[in-house]
C-alpha positions as CSV (number, residue, x, y, z in Angstrom):
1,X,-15.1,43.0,43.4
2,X,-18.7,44.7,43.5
3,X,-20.9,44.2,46.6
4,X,-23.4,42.2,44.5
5,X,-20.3,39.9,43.2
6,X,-19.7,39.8,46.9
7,X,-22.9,38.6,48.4
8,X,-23.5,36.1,45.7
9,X,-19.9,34.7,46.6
10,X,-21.5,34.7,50.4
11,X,-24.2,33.7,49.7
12,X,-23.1,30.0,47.0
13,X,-20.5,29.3,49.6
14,X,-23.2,29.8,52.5
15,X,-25.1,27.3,50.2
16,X,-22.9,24.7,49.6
17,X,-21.1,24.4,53.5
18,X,-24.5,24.4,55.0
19,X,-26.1,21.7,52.7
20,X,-22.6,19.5,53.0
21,X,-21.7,19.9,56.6
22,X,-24.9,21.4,58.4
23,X,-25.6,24.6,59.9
24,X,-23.8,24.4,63.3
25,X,-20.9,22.9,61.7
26,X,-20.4,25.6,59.8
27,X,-18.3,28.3,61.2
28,X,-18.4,31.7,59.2
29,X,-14.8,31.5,58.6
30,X,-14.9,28.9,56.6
31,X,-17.5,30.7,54.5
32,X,-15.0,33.4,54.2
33,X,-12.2,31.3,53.3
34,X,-14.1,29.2,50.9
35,X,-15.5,32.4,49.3
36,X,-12.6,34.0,49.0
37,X,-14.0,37.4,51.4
38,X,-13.2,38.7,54.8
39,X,-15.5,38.1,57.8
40,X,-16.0,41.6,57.8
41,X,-18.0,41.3,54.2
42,X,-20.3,38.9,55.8
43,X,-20.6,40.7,59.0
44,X,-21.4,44.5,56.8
45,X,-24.1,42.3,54.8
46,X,-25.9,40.1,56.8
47,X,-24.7,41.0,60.0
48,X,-25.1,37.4,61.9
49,X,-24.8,33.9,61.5
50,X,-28.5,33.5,61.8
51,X,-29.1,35.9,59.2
52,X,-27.2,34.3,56.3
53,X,-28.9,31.3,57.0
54,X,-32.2,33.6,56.5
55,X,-30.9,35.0,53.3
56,X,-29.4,31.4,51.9
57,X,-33.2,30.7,52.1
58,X,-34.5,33.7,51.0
59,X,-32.4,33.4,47.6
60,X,-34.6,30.4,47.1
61,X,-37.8,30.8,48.5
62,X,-38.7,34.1,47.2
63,X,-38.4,33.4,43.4
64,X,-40.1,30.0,44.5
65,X,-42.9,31.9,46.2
66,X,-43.2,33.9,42.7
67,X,-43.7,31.2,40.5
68,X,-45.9,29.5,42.7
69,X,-48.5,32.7,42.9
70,X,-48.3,32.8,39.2
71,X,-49.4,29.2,38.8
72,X,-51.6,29.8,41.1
73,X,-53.3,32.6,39.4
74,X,-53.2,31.1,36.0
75,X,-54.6,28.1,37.0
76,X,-57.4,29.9,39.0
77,X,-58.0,32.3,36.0
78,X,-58.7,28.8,34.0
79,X,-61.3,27.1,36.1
80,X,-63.3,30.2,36.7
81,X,-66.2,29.6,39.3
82,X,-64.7,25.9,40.2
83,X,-62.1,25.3,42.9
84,X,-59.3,24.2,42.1
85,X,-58.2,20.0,42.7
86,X,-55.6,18.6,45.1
87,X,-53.9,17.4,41.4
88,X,-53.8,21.2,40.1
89,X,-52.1,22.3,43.2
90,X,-50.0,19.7,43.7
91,X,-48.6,20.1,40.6
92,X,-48.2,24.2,40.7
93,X,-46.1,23.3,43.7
94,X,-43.9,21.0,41.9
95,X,-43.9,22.9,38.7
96,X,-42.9,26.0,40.7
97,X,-40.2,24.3,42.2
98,X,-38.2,22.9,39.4
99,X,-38.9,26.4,37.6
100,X,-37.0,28.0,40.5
101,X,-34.1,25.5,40.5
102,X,-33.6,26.0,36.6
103,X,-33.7,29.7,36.9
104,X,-31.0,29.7,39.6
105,X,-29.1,26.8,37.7
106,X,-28.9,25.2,41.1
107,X,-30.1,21.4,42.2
108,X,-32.7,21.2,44.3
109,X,-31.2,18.7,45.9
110,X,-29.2,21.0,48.0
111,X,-32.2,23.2,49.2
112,X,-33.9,20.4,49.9
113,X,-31.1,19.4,52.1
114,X,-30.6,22.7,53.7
115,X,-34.5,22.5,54.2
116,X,-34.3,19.3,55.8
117,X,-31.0,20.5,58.2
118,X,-33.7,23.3,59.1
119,X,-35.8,20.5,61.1
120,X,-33.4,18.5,62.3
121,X,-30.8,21.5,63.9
122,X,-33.6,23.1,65.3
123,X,-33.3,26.2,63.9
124,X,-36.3,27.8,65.3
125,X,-35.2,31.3,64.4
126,X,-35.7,29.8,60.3
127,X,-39.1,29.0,61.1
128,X,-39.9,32.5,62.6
129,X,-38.1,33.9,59.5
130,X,-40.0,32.1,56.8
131,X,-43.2,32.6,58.9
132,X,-42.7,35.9,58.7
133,X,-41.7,36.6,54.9
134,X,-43.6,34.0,53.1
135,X,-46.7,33.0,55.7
136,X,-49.2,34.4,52.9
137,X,-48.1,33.0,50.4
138,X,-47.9,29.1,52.2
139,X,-51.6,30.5,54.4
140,X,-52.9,30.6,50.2
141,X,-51.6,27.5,49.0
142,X,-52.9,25.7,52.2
143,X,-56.2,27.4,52.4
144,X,-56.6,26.4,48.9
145,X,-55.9,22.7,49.5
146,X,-58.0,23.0,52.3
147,X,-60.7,24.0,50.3
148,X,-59.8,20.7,48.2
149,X,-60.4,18.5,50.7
150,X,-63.3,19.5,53.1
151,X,-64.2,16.0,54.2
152,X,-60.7,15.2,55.5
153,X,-60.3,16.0,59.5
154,X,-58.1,19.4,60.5
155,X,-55.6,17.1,62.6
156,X,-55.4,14.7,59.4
157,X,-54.6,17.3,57.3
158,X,-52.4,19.0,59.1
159,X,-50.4,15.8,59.5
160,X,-51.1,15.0,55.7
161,X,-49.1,18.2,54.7
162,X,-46.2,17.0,57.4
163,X,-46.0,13.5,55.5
164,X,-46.1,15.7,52.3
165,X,-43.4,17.8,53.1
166,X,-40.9,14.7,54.7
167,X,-41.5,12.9,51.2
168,X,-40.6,15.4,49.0
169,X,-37.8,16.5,51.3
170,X,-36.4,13.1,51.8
171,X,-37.0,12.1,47.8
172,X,-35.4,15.3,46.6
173,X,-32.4,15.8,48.7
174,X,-31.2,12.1,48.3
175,X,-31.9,12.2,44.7
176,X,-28.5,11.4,43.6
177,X,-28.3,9.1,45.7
178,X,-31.6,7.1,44.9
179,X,-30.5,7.7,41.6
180,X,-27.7,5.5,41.9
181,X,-29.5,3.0,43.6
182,X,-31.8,2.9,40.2
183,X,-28.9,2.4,38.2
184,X,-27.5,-0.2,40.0
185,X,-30.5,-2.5,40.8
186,X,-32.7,-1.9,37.5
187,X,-29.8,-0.6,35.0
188,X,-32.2,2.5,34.9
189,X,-31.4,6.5,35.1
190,X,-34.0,9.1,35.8
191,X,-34.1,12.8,36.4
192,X,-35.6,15.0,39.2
193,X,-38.7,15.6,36.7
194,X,-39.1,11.7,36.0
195,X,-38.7,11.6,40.0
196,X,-41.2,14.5,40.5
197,X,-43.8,13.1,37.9
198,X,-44.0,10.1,39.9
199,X,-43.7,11.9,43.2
200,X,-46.6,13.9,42.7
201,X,-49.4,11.7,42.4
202,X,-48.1,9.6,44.9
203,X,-48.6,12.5,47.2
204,X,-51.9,13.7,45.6
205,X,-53.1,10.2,46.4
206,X,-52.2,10.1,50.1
207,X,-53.7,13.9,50.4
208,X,-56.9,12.3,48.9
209,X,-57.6,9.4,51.3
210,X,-60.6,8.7,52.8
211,X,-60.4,8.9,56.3
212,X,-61.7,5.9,57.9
């Protein structure tokens, strides 16, 4: 088995425990066992608990930051001299993020899971992490939808991107099941992108109230 074989093995098993039974449920031998490595694989390439946790989100988040800067550009390169609308972002953000999952051939469902575990285990050393490696790329996004919304109070935005974030987190990471919830109530199926088409103007219009 070649060391790339083995960190991808690491890392989908790393995945798939943290998302199902959380982060400090997981113990690292069960991410051996389950990938079929010793601990001492895990311990030569990441070194720590804490950073496999890093890397499970950095398998995710850095392709994600990549797309995201390229629909930012392109979209930028269109308009010229005009800023770009809370709409345009909105949907680069969205876009980006269902091109990420398709390259990876992995749901979003579970990164949005491990994503939400991230709050609600208080894993403050994430936070620093991400900061750290990808604080330019959300300080762009931001300053751009910033720039979107002038009129709108820096306290209401603030907690306008909060709301943003626990919508698309909550919607994402139960897909399946609101999905079956569809099914069952209204005989109807939909998929992430049916979900996301109607997620993101829902969110462009709250990002676009008036403050009163």
């Amino acid at each position: 088995m070649g060391q790339s074989d083995t960190i991808e093995r690491i890392l989908g098993a790393a995945s798939a425990l943290f998302a199902e039974r959380g982060y400090t449920e997981t113990s690292l031998r069960t991410i051996t066992s389950t990938a079929n490595v010793n601990l001492a694989a895990v311990n030569y390439h990441f070194g720590s608990k804490k950073a496999l946790i890093q890397a499970v989100f950095a398998r995710f988040l850095t392709p994600l930051a990549d797309h995201l800067e390229k629909a930012l550009d392109k979209r930028i390169a269109a308009k010229g001299e005009e800023a770009l609308c809370v709409d345009e972002l909105i949907d680069a953000l969205f876009s980006s993020l269902l091109a990420t999952t398709r390259d990876l051939g992995e749901n979003q469902d579970q990164f949005m899971r491990l994503l939400m575990l991230a709050y609600t285990q208080s894993q403050e050393h994430l936070r620093h992490f991400i900061i750290a490696e990808y604080g330019q790329h959300y300080s762009r996004f931001t300053g751009l939808l910033r720039e979107a919304m002038p009129e709108v109070k820096p306290e209401v935005f603030y907690w306008r991107l909060y709301f943003m974030l626990g919508a698309s987190v909550f919607t994402l990471s139960s897909f399946d099941s609101i999905r079956n919830i569809l099914k069952a109530d209204f005989d109807k199926d939909s998929s992430v992108e049916d979900a996301v088409n109607l997620l993101v103007p829902a969110i462009t219009g709250m990002l676009n109230r008036e403050d009163d």
